[in-house]
C-alpha positions in Angstrom: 60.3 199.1 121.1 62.8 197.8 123.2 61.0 194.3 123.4 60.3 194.1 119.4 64.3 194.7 118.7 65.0 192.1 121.0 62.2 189.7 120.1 64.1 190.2 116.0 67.5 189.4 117.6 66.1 186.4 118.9 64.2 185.2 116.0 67.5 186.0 113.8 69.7 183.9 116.8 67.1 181.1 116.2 67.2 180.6 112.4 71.5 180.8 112.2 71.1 178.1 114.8 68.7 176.0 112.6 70.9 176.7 109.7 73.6 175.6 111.4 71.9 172.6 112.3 70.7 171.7 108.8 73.8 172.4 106.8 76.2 170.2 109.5 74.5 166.7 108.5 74.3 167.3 104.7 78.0 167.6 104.7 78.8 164.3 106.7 76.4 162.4 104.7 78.1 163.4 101.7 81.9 162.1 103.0 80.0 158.7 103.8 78.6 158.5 101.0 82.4 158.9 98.9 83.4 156.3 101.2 86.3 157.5 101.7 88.8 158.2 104.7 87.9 162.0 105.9 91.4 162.1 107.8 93.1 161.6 104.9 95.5 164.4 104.2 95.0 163.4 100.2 92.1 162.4 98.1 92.8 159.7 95.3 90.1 159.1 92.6 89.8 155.9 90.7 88.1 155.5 87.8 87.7 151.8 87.3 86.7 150.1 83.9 84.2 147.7 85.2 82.9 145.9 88.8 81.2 143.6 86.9 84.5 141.6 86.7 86.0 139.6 89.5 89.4 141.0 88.8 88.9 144.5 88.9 86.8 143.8 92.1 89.9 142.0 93.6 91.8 144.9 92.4 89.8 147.7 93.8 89.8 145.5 97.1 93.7 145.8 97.4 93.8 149.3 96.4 91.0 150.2 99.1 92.9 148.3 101.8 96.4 150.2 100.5 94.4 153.5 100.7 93.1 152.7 104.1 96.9 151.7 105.3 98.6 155.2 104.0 95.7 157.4 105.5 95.0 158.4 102.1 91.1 158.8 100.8 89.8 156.9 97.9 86.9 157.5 95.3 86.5 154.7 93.3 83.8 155.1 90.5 82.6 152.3 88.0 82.3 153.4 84.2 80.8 150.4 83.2 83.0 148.9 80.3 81.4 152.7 79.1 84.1 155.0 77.6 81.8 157.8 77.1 80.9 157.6 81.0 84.5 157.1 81.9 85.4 160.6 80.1 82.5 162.1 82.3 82.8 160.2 86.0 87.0 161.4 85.6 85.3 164.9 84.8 83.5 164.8 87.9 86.4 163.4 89.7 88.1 166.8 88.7 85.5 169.0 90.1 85.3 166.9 93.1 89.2 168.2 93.9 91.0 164.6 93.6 94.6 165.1 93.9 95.3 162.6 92.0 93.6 160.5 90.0 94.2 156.3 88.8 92.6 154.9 85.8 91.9 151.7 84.7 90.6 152.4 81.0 88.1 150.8 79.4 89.3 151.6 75.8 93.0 152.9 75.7 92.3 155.2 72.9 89.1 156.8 74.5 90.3 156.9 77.5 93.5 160.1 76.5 90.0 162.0 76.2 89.9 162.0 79.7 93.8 161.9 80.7 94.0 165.4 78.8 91.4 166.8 81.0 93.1 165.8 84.2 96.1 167.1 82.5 94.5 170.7 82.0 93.6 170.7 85.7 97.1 169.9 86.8 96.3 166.7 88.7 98.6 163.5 88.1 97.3 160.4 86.3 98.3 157.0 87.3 97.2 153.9 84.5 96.3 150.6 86.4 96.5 147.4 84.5 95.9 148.7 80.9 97.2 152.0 79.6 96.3 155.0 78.0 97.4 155.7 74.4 98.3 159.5 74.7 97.7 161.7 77.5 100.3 162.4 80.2 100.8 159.9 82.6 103.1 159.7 85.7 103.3 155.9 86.0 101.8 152.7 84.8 101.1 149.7 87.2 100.2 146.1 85.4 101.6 142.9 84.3 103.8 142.5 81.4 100.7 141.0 79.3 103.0 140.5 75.9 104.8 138.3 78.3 101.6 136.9 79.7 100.1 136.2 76.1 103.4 134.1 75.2 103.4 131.7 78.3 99.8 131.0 77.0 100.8 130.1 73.9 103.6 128.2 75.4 101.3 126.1 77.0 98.8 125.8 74.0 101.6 124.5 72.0 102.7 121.7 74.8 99.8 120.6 75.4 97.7 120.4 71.2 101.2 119.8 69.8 102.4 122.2 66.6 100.0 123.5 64.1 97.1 122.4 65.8 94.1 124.3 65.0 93.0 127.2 67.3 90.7 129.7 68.2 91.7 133.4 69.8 89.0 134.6 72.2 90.1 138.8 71.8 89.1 141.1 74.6 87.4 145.0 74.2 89.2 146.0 70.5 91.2 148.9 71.6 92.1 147.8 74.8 96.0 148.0 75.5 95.3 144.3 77.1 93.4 143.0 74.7 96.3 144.1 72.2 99.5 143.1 74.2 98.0 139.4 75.0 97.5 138.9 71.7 100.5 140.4 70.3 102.6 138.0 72.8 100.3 135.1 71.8 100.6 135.3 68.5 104.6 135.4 68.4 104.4 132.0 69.5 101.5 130.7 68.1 102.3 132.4 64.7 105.4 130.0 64.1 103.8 127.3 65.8 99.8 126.9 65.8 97.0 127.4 63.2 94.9 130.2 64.6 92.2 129.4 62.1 90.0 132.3 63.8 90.6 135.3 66.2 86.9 136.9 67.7 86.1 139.4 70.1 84.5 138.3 73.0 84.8 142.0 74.6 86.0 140.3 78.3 82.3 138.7 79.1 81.0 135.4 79.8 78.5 135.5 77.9 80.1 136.7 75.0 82.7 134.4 75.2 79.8 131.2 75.3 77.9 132.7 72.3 81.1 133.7 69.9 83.0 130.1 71.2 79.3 128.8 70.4 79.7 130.1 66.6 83.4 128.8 66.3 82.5 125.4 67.0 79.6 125.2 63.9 82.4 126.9 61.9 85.6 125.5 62.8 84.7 121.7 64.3 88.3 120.3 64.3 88.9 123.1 66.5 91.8 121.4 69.4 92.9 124.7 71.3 91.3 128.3 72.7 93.4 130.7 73.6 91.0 133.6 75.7 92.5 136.8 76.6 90.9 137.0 79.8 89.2 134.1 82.1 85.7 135.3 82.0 85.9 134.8 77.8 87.7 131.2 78.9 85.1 130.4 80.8 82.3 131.2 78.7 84.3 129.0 75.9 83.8 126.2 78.5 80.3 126.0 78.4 79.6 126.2 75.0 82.6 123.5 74.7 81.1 120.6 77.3 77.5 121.7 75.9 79.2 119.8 72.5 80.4 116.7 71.3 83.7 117.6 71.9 85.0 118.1 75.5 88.5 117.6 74.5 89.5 121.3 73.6 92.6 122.9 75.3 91.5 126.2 76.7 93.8 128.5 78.2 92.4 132.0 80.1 94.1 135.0 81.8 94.3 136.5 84.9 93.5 133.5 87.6 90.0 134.7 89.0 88.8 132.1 91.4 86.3 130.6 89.4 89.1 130.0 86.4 91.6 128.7 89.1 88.6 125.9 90.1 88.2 124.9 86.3 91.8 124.7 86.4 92.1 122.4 89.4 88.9 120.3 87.9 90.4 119.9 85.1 88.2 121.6 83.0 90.3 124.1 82.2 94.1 123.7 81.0 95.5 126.9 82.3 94.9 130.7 83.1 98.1 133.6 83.5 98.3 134.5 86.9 97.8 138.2 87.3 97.9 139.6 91.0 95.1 141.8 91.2 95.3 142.7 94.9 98.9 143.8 94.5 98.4 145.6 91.1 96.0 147.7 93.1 98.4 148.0 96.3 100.9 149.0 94.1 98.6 151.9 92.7 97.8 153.4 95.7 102.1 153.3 97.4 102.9 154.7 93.7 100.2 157.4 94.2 101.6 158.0 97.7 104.5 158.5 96.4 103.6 160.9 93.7 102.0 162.8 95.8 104.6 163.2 98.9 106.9 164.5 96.2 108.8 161.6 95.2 110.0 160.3 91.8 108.1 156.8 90.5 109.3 154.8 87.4 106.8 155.3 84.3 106.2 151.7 84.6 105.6 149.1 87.2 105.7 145.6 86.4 103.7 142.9 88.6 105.3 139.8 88.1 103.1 136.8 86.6 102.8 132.9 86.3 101.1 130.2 84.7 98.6 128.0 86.5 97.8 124.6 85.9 96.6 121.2 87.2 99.8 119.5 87.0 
C-alpha cells in the first residue's frame, strides 16, 4: 500500500515536471516572435499603414532603433494599406496589453474606428506621419505637409514657368497626407499653374505608371507632375520616358532613395525631403515620455526641405 501511494506521488512529481517543461518554451517563443525587447519595463504597439513602402520601412527602422535605445519594447504590425485590418491588428494590440499604442493610419477617417477602441481601454494613442480625424490622441509626430505641398509647387512654378499645364498625382483619398499636400500645392499652383487634372494614384508605383499612362493620351501638352508621394512620382516616370515626351517636370515627396537617384540623374526635378528615421525616433522619445508621466505637445513637427539636382 505503502509502495502504490508512493509510486502515485512519483508519477504526479513526473508529469508537473513535464508540464513545467512544456509550457516554459511556448512562452519564450512567443516574446521572439513579437520581436520585441523582454526587459523592457513598457510595451509600445505600432500599427503601421504599410511595409510595402520604403518610407514607412525607414520609419519603422528609426523607431525600432529609438525603442531599442530607451529599453522600451516594440510591436510593430503591418495593416496593409487595409483599414478594415488596421481596426482589427490595433484590436489585438489591445488584448495583447500594449501600453501605448502609435499609429500610422492608412485612411484618417477609418482609422478614429480604432483610436476609440484604444480610447475605451485607457491606453494612449500617438499618430505618426498622418493623423486621425477624431479619436483622442496624445500627440502627433510628422512633417508639416501643407508646407511640404507648397515648396513643390514652388518649384513646379520655377522650373514650367506660370500657367503651365499640370497634372496632380493624389495619394489614398482620405488620407490626412494625401489632403494637406495637396491643399499646400494647390495654394500655389491655384494662382499660378493649370492643373488641368488631379488623379488618385493611391501612393503605388504602379498606379502612379498606369493613371500618369492615361493622362498623357488625355492631356499631351502636359509640362509638369506634381505627385504626392515619390513612389506615384516615380511611377509617372516610366510611363513619361516610355513616351514621346521626356521633357515633363515631375516633382515627388518624401526623398526615398530611389526618388533621391532620379533626382541626382536628372530624371527627376525634385522630391520634399521628409526624415523618416527621425519621424520614427521622435515617436518612440514622445511615447517615452507619455508614458514616464511627462506632458508632450499635441503636435511635433519634423522639419523638411526640397531636393534637387542643382
Amino acid at each position: 500500500m505503502k509502495k502504490t501511494w508512493l509510486s502515485a506521488v512519483f508519477v504526479g512529481v513526473v508529469a508537473l515536471m513535464v508540464a513545467c517543461s512544456t509550457e516554459s518554451p511556448v512562452d519564450v517563443e512567443e516574446d521572439i516572435s513579437e520581436g520585441g525587447n523582454t526587459d523592457g519595463e513598457f510595451t509600445v504597439g505600432f500599427s503601421i499603414s504599410t511595409l510595402n513602402n520604403p518610407f514607412f520601412v525607414t520609419l519603422e527602422e528609426g523607431a525600432e532603433a529609438k525603442a531599442n535605445e530607451l529599453g522600451l519594447e516594440l510591436i510593430t504590425v503591418d495593416a496593409q494599406d487595409d483599414s478594415a485590418k488596421q481596426i482589427n491588428d490595433v484590436e489585438d494590440l489591445i488584448q495583447r496589453d500594449v501600453d501605448l499604442i502609435l499609429v500610422n493610419p492608412t485612411d484618417s477617417e477609418a482609422v478614429a474606428a480604432a483610436i476609440e477602441l484604444a480610447n475605451a481601454a485607457d491606453i494612449p494613442v500617438i499618430t505618426v506621419d498622418r493623423g486621425s480625424d477624431s479619436g483622442e490622441t496624445v500627440s502627433h509626430i510628422a512633417s508639416d505637409n501643407v508646407s511640404g505641398g507648397e515648396m513643390a509647387g514652388e518649384l513646379l512654378v520655377e522650373l514650367t514657368g506660370e500657367d503651365a499645364e499640370v497634372a496632380e498625382l493624389e495619394g489614398i483619398p482620405g488620407s490626412s497626407a494625401a489632403r494637406e499636400r495637396g491643399e499646400g500645392f494647390n495654394k500655389i499652383a491655384g494662382d499660378t499653374l493649370d492643373v488641368v487634372t488631379k488623379q488618385t494614384a493611391n501612393f503605388d508605383r504602379a498606379e502612379g505608371l498606369t493613371v500618369m499612362e492615361n493622362i498623357l493620351q488625355s492631356n499631351p501638352d502636359i509640362e509638369g507632375v506634381f505627385a504626392h508621394n515619390d513612389e506615384m512620382a516615380l511611377g509617372a516616370l516610366e510611363a513619361i520616358s516610355a513616351s514621346d515626351n521626356e521633357d515633363i517636370v515631375v516633382v515627388g515627396f518624401d526623398a526615398t532613395e530611389d526618388a533621391v537617384a532620379a533626382v541626382e540623374d536628372g530624371r527627376m526635378a525634385g522630391t520634399v525631403a521628409q526624415q523618416p528615421t527621425l519621424i520614427g525616433e521622435e515617436a518612440l522619445e514622445t511615447a517615452n515620455d507619455v508614458l514616464n508621466g511627462e506632458e508632450v505637445e499635441e503636435f511635433i513637427p519634423v522639419e523638411l526641405e526640397i531636393i534637387t539636382n542643382n
